[in-house]
N, C-alpha and C positions, 0 to 999 in steps of 0.2 A: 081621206084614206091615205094620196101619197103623203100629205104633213105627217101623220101616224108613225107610213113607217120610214121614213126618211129623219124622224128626229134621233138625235145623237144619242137618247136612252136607250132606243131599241136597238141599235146594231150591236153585234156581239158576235168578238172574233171565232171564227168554225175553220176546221179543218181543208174545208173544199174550197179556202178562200186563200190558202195558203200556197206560196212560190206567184203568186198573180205580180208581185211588184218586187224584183231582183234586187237585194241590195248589195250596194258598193263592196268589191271585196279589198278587208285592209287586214294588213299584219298588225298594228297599234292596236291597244286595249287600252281602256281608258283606264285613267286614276292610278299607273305604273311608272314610276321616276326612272325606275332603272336603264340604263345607259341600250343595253338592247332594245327595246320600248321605244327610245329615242328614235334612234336609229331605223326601227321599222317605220315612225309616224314619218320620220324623212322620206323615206320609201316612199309612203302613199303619196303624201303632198307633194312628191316631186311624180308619179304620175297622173296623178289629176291633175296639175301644172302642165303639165307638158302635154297636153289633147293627146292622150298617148288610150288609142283604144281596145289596147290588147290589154288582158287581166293582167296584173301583179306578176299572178303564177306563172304564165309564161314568158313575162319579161326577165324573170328570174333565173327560168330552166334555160330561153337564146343567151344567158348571162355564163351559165354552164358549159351549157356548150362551146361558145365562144373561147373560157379559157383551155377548156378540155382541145378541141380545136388546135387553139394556138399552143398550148404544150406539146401535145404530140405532134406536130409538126417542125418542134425545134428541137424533139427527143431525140425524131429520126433523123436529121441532119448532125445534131453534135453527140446525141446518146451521154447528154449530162443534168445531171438530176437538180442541180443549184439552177443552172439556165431555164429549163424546162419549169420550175418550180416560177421562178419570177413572168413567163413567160406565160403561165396559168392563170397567175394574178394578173398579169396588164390585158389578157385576152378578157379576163374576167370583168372587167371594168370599162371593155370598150363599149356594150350597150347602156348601161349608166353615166359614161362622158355623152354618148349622143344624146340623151334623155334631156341632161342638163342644156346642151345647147337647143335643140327642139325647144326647153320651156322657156330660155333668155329671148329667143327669138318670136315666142310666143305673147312672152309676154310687153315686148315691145312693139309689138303691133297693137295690140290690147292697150298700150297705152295712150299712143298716137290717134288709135278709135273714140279714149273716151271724151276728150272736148266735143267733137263734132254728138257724139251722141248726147251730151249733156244739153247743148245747144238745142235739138231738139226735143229733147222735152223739157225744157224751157217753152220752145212754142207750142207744143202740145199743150201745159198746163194752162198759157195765156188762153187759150179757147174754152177754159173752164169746166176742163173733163177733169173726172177722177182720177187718183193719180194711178191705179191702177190701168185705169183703159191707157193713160199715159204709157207706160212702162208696154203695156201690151203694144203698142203703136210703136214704140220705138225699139222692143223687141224685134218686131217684124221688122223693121227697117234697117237696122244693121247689119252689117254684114260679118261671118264668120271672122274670127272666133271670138270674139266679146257678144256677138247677135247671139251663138249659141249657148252662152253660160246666160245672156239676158232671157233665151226662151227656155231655160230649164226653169229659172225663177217664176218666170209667169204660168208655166203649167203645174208649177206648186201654188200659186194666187186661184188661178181656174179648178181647183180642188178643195178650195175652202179655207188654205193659208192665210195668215196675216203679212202684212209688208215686212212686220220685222221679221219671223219667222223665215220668210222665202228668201232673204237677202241676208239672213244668217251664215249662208257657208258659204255664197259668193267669195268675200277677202282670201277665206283659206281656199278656193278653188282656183284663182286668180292670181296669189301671192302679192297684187300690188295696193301699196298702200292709199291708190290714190282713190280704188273700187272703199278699201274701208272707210276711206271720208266720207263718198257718197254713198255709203251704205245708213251712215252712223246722220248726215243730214237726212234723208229721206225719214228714215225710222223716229227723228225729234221730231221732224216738222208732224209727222203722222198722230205723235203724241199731246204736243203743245200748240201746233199749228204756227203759222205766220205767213211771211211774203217768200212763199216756194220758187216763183219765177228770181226775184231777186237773190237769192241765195244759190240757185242754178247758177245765174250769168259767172255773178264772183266767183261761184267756184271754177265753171270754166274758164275764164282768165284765168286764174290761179296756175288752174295747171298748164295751159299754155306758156304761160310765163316760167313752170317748171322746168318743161320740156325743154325750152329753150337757154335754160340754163343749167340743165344737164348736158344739151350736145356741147356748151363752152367748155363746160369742166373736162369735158371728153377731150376737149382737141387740146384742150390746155394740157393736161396729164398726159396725152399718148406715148410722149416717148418713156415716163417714167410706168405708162403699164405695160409700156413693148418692154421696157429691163425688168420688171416682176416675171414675165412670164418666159423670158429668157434665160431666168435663173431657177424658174419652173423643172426648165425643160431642158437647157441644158446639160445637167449633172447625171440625169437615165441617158441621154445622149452619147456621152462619152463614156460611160458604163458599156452602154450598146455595142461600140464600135470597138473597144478593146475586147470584150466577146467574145463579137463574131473574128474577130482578129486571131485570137489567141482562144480556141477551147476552154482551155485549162486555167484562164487568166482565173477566176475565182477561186477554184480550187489550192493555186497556189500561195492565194494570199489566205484560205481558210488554215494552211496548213500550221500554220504558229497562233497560239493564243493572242499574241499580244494586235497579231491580222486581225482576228476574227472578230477581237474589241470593238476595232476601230473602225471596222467596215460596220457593222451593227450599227456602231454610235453615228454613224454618219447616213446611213438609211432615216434611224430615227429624226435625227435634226432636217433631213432634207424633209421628212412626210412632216414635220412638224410647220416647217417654212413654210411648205406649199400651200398648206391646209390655211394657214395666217393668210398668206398672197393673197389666196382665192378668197378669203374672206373679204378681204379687203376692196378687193376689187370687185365684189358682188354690193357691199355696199355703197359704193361710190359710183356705182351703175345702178341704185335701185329707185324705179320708177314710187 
């Protein structure tokens, strides 16, 4: 009788079963190239990244506020619309910089975690359990936050998932590339099978040896990413201080076409630089 109704012909989605399992709220729509599309799926992945467990919608609205906030606060002191305007935008950007460090930082713990957890289940497997109970063991065993993206996986396993399946949105929840290695060996071994434990060890050496050759690069490059980011940051800086210096310092320079060029043209190339910097420097940090 339970075999009956418990086979996967009879169930059949009802009404009274619906809102039971909350899904993830995202602004991306699938199969959309367009540049907004983009832009939102950055959104998501950079809050599922960053253990950030407040929705979207309201990281968006403290986003608002924030600029609204910082503009009217710099309305009432100088009562100028060009300041106030810039001043809407950098308020507006300050919960999305914190985001981004929250998830650098995130994810550098997440990486440092996974040799040690690879290593055990390496010993797990040697004891000749499934690699599920595997994963469940070593789910339980770690400690936040790579334990918690490991026991999201396993309670997609405990529901009737496949390995590949449950370890499908790990990479993009994690953003590192070293969770998609061992995603992409688990899921072969799972298919064509072989020496699981052996393929374990090597890959954790692998990345221990990564690791340690990321902190080189690190100290090797520091003073050329302390001058990136000096060059970041510098040129809002001294914008900043003639400002609040000088009220009127923009308005003065908006007041002739050939000003208003040239300050444009140089907003543009700075957002253009930065946006390169930061790239740069997110790949040469990336786990």
């Amino acid at each position: 009788m339970a075999d009956t109704i418990l086979r996967p012909g009879n169930l059949r989605p009802g009404k009274e079963f619906a809102g039971i399992l909350r899904q993830e709220e995202k602004f991306a729509v699938p199969n959309d190239p367009s540049l907004g599309n983009q832009l939102n799926g950055w959104f998501d992945r950079l809050m599922v990244q960053a253990g950030i467990l407040t929705s979207p919608t309201m990281v968006l609205a403290l986003c608002l506020c924030s600029g609204l906030t910082a503009a009217g606060l710099l309305f009432v002191w100088q009562e100028n619309l060009i300041t106030t305007a810039v001043a809407g935008f950098l308020g507006f950007l300050i919960p999305i910089i914190v985001s981004m460090l929250m998830r650098a930082r995130r994810q550098s713990v997440m990486a440092h975690q996974l040799p040690p957890m690879i290593d055990e289940l390496s010993r797990a497997a040697k004891t000749g359990r499934s690699l599920e109970n595997c994963l469940l063991q070593v789910a339980t065993d770690t400690p936040y936050p790579l334990g918690a993206e490991l026991r999201n996986c396993t309670r997609k396993l405990s529901l009737g998932m496949t390995i590949d399946d449950a370890l499908q949105e790990l990479p993009d929840r994690t953003g590192l590339v070293s969770i998609s290695v061992l995603s992409t060996a688990l899921s072969v071994h799972r298919q064509t099978g072989g020496d699981l434990v052996r393929v374990l060890d090597r890959l954790s050496q692998t990345l221990r040896d990564r690791i340690q050759f990321q902190g080189r690069l690190k100290a090797a490059t520091a003073a050329s990413r302390a001058t990136a980011i000096l060059m970041i940051v510098l040129p809002p800086a001294i914008l900043t201080f003639f400002v609040f210096r000088d009220p009127d310092y923009l308005n003065t320079l908006f007041q002739s076409s050939w000003g208003m060029r040239c300050t444009l043209f140089a907003f543009a190339l700075e957002f253009i630089g930065a946006v390169w910097a930061v790239r740069v420097l997110q790949k040469s940090g990336q786990y």
